[in-house]
N, C-alpha and C positions, 0 to 999 in steps of 0.2 A: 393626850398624854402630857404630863407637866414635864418641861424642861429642867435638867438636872447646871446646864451652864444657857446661855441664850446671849449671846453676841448679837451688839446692832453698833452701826455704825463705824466699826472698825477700820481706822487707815492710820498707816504704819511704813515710816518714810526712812531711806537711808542720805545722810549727807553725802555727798561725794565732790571734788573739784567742778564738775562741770553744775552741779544746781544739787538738789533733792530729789531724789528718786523713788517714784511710788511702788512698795513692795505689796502691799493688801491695799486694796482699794475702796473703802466704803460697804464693810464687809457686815451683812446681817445673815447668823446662822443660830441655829435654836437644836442643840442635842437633849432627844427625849430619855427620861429615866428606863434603865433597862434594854436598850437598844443599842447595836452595834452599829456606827455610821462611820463610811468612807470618805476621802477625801482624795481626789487623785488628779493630777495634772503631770506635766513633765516638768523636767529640773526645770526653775527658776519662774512658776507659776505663782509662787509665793507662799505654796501652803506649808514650807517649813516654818518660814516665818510668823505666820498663821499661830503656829503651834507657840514658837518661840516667848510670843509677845502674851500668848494665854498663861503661860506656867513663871511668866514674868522672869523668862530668861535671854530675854533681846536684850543686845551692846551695843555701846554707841558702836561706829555711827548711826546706827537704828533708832527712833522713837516712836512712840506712840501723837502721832497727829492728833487723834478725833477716837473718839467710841470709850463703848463698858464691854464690861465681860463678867455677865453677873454669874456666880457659881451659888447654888443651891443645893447645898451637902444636906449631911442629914443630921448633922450636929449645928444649933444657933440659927441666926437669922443669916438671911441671903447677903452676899459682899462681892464687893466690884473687885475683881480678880488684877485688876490694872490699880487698884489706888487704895487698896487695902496698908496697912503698915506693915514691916517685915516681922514680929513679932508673932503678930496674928497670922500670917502666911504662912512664918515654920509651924505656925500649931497643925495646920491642915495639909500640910505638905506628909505624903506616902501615906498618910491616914486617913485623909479624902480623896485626895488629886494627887494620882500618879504619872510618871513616865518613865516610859521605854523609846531607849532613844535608839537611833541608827547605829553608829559607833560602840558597839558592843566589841569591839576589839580594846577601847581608848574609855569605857566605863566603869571596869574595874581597877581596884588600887592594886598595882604589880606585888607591895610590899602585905601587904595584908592574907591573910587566909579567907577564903570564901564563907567558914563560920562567922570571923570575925565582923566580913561586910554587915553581915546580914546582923548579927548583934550591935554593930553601929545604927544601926536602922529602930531595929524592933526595942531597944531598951528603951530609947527618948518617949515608948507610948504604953509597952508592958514591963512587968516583973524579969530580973534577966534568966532565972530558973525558967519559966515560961516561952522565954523568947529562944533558949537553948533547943529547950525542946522541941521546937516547933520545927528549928531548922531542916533537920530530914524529911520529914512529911513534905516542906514548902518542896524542896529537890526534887522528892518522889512526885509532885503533883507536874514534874515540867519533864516526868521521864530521866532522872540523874539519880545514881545510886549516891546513898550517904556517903560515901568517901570523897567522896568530891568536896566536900564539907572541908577538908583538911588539907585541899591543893588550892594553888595560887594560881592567878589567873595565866600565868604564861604556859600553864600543864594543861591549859584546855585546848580546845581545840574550837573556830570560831562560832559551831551551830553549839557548842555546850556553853561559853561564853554567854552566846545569846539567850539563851535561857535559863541560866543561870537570873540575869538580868531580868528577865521575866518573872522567877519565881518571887525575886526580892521585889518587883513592883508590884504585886500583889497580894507581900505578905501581910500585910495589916489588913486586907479586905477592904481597896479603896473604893469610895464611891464612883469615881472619874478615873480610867486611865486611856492615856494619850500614848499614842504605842507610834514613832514617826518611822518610817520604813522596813518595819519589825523583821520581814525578810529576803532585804536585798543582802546578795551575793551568797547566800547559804546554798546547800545542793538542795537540790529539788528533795531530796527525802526528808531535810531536816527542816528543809522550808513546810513540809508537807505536815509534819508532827508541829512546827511553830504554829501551824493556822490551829490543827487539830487543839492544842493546851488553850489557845486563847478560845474560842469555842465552848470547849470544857472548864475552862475559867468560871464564863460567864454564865454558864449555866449551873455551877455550884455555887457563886458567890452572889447574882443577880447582879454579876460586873456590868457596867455601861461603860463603854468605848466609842473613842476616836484612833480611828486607822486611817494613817497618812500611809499610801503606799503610787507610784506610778504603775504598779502592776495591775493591771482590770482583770488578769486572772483570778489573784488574790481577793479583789473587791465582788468579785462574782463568785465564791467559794464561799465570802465568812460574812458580808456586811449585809444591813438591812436595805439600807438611805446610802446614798452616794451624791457627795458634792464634788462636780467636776470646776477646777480651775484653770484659772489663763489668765493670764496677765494683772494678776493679782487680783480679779473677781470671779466671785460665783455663778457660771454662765448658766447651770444646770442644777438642779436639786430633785431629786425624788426616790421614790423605789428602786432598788436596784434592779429589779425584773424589767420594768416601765423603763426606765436611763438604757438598760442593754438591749431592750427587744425594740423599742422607739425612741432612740434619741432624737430629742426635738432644736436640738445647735449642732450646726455643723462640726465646732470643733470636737464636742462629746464622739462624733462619729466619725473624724477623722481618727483621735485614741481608738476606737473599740475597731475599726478598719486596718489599725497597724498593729494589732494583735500577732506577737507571731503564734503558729500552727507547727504541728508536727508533718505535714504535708512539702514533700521534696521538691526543693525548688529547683524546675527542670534547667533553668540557665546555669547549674552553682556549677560544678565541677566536670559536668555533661563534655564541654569542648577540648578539644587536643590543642594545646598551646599553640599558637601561634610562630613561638622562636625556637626551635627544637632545642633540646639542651646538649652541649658538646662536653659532656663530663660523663664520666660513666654511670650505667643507667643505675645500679643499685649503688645509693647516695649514701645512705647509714642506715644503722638498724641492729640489733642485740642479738647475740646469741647463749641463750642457755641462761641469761644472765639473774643471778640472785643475790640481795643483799638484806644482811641482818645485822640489826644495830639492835645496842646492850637498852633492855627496858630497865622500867624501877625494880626494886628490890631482888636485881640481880636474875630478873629476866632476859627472855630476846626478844626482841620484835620479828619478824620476817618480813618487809618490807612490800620484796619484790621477790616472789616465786618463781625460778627456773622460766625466763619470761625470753619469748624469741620474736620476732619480726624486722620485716624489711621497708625504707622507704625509696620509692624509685625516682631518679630526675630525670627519666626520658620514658613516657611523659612526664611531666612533675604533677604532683600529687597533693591533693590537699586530705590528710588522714584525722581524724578526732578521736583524741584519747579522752573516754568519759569514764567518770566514776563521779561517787563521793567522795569526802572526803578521807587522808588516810586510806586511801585505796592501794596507793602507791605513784599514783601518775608525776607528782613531783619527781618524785625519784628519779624513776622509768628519765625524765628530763635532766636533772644532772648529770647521770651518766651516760645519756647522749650528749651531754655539753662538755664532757670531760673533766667532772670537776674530784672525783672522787672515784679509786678501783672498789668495783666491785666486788663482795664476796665470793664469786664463781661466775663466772662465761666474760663474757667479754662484747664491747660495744664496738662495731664495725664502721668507719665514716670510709667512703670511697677504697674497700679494700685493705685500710690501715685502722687500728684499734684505737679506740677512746673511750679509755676506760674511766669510770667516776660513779661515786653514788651520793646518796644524803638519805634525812627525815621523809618519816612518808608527811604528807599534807600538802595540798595544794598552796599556802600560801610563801611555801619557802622557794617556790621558784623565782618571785618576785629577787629573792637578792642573788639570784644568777647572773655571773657575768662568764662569756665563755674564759675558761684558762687561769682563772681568777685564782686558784690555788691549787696545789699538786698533789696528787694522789701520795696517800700514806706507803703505798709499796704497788708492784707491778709498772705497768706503764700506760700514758694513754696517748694515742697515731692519732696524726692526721697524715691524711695523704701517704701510709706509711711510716710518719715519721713521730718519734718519743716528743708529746706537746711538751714537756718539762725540756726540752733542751732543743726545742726552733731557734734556728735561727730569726735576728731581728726581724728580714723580711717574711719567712713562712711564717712567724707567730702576727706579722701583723695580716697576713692574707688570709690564718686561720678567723682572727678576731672580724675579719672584714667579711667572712665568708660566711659565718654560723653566727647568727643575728637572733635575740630573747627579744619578746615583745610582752613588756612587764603589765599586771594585774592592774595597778591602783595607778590613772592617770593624776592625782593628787599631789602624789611623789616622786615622782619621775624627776622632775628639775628641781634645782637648786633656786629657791625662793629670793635669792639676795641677786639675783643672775637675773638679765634680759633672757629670753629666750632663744636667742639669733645665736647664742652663746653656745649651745652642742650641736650646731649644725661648725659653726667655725671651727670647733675643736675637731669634729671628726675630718673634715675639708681640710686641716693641720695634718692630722696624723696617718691620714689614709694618702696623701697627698693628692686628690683630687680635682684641685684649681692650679692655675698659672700665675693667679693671679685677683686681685679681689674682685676685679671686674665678672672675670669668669665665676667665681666663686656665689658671687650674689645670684648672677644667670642660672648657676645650679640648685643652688636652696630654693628660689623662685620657681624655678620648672617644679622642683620634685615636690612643693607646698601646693601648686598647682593640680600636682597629678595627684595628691589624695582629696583634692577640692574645699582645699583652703586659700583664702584670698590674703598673698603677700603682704598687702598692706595694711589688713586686717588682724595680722600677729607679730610681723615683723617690730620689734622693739618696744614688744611690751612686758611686762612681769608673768610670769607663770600664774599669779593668783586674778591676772584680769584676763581670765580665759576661762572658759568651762570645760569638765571634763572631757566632752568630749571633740574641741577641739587639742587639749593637751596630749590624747590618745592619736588622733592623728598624726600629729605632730614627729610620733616616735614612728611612725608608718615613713611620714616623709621622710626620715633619718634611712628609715630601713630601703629607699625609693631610691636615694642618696650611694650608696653601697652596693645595691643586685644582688646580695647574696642567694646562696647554691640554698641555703636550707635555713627556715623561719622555724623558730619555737614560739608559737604567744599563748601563754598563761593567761587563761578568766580574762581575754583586753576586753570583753563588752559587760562583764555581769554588773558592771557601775553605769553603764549609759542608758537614758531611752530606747524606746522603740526604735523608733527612726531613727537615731542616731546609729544607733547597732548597726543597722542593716547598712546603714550608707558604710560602715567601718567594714562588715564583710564583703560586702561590693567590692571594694578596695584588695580586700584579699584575691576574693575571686581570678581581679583583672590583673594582680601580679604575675597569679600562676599562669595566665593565659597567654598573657604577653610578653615577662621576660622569662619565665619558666621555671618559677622558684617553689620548692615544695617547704609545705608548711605542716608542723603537728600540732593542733591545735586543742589544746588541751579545758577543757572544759565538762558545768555540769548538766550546763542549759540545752536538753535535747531540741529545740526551737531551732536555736541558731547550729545545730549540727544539722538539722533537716534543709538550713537555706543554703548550706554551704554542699552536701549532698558529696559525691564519693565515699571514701571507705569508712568505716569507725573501727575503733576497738574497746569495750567495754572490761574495766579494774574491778573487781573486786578481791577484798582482800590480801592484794599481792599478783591474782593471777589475772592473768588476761582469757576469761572465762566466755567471752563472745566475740569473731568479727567478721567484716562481710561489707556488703556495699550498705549506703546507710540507709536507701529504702527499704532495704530486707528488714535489715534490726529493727528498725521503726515499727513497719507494718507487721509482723510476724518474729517477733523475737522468740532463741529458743531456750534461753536461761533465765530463772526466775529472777535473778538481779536487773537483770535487761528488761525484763518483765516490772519490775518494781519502780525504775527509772519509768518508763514512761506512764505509768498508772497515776506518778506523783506531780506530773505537768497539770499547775492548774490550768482549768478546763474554762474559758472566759464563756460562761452560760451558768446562769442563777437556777437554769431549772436541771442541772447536770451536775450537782453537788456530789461529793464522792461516798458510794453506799456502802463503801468495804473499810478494814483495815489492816495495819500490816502488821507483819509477826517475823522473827526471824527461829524456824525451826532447825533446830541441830545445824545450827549455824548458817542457814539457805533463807532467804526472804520467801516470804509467802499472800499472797490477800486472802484473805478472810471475809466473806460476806457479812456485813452486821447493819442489818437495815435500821436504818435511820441517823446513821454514825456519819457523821461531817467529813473524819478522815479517819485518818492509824489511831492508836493509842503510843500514848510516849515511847515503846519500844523500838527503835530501830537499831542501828547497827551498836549502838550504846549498851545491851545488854543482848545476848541469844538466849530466846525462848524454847525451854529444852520441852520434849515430848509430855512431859510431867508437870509441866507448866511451872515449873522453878524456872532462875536466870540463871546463865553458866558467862563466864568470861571468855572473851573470840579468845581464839588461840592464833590470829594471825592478824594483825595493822592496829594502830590506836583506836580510843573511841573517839566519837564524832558530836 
């Protein structure tokens, strides 16, 4: 089969103070026409860059060393994709060679209407009567009703984002598109419908792709070919059936080895702490509590439906709140963090109320700080007492005591700052040391106890760290303190495999050791199975499943809990998914359709009524 791009030679060097640093390595790869092929490594294997240097979108300090990158569209003669002139590049850009990039949060214009993107695009190659029209079809082919057409990207939500992004790279019907981690951090349902659209792309347009993803679930669900990387070369190349059933490089089978499974890991939650806790055993927890905030055009949302439970610190507890997103579970975490009253019931911390609510979506926990602002009316306790009116020291033993462990390690620190820099601030404010001697000794022990090497972070910038030691980092803060009760938002759906696991590890041995209960809130059933104790399952506001987590796993009895684990890619090419999903009279459902890859674009985005029309949810945003 003739190759559509065909790389040889490729190496691709970044300058740095200490010398030049090889990011691709003398890279020869050959993508055939019509074929979907993978590309997977973990962060900093190089295959972003990979991408980067092909779509001739590598910055200094980046160059291209050595190689071609011939592209053979199907307009004119073949052209070196690295040394073509920029002219000639706009001509073939989204009308040959597309991409879909990662940061579908950060690739739409804030200012612009989502018609408007997409008519920026489509006029530069059709009629703009033409390119108008198209608009809705492109939406409907990625599962987005036309109205979305007329919202701005901060009205979406990040799996509608992300395909939005998809429908516009593939409105022109590109020869090549280059899709670079198309679904990290999406809930598994929308991740599930992402694979499903690119699938059904290509098989209406005769799309050929590149999938950049570290997910070997993903690569084992959609792609043909699988190039695995390391250390900026290509150790492995072939079939993807052949690469998952015989990998022939050990690194290829160390990846497909750290695969997580749905399968409970019997060390996660199984032990009774080690340090008993001297606080009273029901820690926090909601009762009755509901919150409705004003939708558009003079709507309500219902966030959070009459929602009740308890977390206990004796033993301490590690619980997962899972949903998609829009489920509520943010919320459900503001007003455990007391940032907002409630519409009705009330949030319970050690006997005293802390009341607070917010947005449903998962990403708004990220700007949780406990105490940060005060409820509009009512009141929210700790320990009893009105948090709007603590004293200096209860409000600083509140802040010391209910600990968020933020989504995106990217942002966490202030870029302009050493990093040693929120360990002294909190070691200031919590008063912690005596003195800098002891101070150092403390950041040192607690950098240690999440199995970071001191002298490996201490005094360097946030940006020469990888995510996931940044995410540690905020572990060792929290290692720093002991607090009575963890909230962590999404901390791993950004890292590796192995990185994960070593992060939940870390959770694990808190609760074991100092006795700290954690809600951890996520959509990645994987990492709910390694951590094992209770869940509770969000849909649309209510908390419609929960139980220990190998029940739910194994034997779920709600069809959303049902839909969640149906949507874990399945790392096995020959275990592709035969059904898809539908939302009846507002209830998820599978549907048997042989020979179907996944869902069809419907999920919680429109409800599939009995009649086969769409109706709009009557409770949480769309996703």
């Amino acid at each position: 089969m003739a190759p559509i791009l065909d790389i040889s030679g490729l190496t691709v060097r970044y300058r740095t103070t200490r010398g030049d640093s090889t990011a691709v390595d003398a890279i020869d790869l050959a993508v055939n026409q019509g074929e979907i092929l993978g590309i997977a490594g973990e962060s900093g294997c190089g295959k972003t860059t990979l991408a980067s240097t092909v779509l001739r979108l590598l910055r200094p300090p980046g160059y291209v060393a050595a190689g071609k990158a011939m592209f053979y569209g199907t307009e004119g003669s073949p052209i070196d994709l690295l040394s073509v002139d920029d002219r000639r590049l706009r001509s073939i850009r989204w009308k040959n060679l597309a991409y879909l990039p990662q940061g579908s949060m950060n690739s739409l214009n804030p200012v612009m209407k989502v018609r408007d993107q997409f008519l920026d695009v489509m006029t530069l190659h059709m009629e703009d009567d033409d390119a108008a029209a198209r608009v809705p079809e492109l939406l409907g082919q990625v599962g987005l009703e036309p109205a979305v057409a007329n919202m701005y990207a901060h009205e979406l939500s990040g799996g509608m984002k992300q395909r939005v992004i998809l429908a516009l790279s593939v409105a022109l019907q590109p020869d090549l598109l280059i899709a670079d981690e198309p679904t990290t951090a999406l809930d598994v349902t929308i991740q599930r419908v992402v694979i499903q659209n690119l699938a059904e792309l290509r098989e209406k347009y005769g799309l050929t792709m590149v999938v950049i993803t570290h997910d070997m679930g993903v690569h084992a669900q959609l792609v043909d070919r699988v190039a695995v990387m390391n250390e900026g070369k290509i150790v492995e190349l072939g079939d993807v059936r052949q690469v998952f059933k015989a990998p022939s490089h050990e690194y290829t089978a160390s990846l497909i080895g750290s695969i997580p499974t749905l399968e409970v890991n019997p060390s996660g939650t199984a032990a009774t702490p080690a340090v008993p806790a001297t606080r009273d055993a029901k820690l926090i927890g909601l009762a009755g509590v509901t919150q409705i905030f004003p939708g558009r055009a003079g709507t309500k949302v219902r966030a959070v439906n009459n929602v009740s439970f308890e977390l206990r610190s004796e033993p301490a507890q590690i619980v997962s709140l899972v949903g998609a997103s829009g489920s509520g579970k943010s919320t459900v975490a503001r007003i455990l963090l007391g940032l907002q009253k409630p519409t009705a019931g009330r949030a319970v911390y050690s006997g005293g109320d802390t009341t607070g609510g917010s947005g449903s979506g998962k990403s708004t926990v990220a700007h949780i700080l406990p105490a940060m602002g005060k409820p509009t009316a009512g009141h929210a306790a700790y320990r009893g007492k009105d948090i709007s009116r603590l004293s200096r020291s209860d409000y600083s033993a509140f802040r010391a005591d209910v600990q968020p462990v933020f989504q995106d390690p990217y942002s966490i620190f202030n870029p302009v700052y050493r990093v040693d820099r929120v360990f002294w601030k909190t070691i200031k404010k919590f008063k912690l040391a005596r003195g800098k001697s002891e101070g150092l000794e403390l950041i040192r022990a607690s950098l240690e106890a999440v199995r970071l090497n001191p002298d490996n972070v201490l005094g360097r910038f946030p940006h020469q760290l990888s995510g996931g030691q940044r995410q540690r980092l905020m572990l060792a803060r929290v290692h720093m303190l002991r607090p009575s009760f963890i909230i962590a938002d999404e901390p791993v759906s950004m890292l590796d495999a192995h990185i994960r696991r070593s992060f939940l590890d870390i959770l694990i041995e808190f609760r074991a050791k100092y006795g700290m209960t954690t809600l951890f809130i996520t959509h990645d059933l994987s990492t709910v199975a390694y951590l094992g104790g209770e869940m509770l399952t969000m849909f649309q506001g209510d908390i419609v499943e929960s139980g220990p987590v190998e029940q739910l796993l194994s034997n779920p009895s709600h069809d959303y809990t049902k839909l969640l684990v149906a949507s874990v890619p399945i790392a096995d090419p020959d275990k592709r998914w035969k059904d898809q999903v539908v939302l009846v009279n507002g209830r998820p459902k599978l549907v048997a359709r042989p020979g179907a890859v996944g869902p069809p674009p419907d999920d919680q985005l429109a409800f599939v009524s009995t009649s086969g029309g769409a109706s709009a949810p009557s409770r949480g945003p769309q996703n």
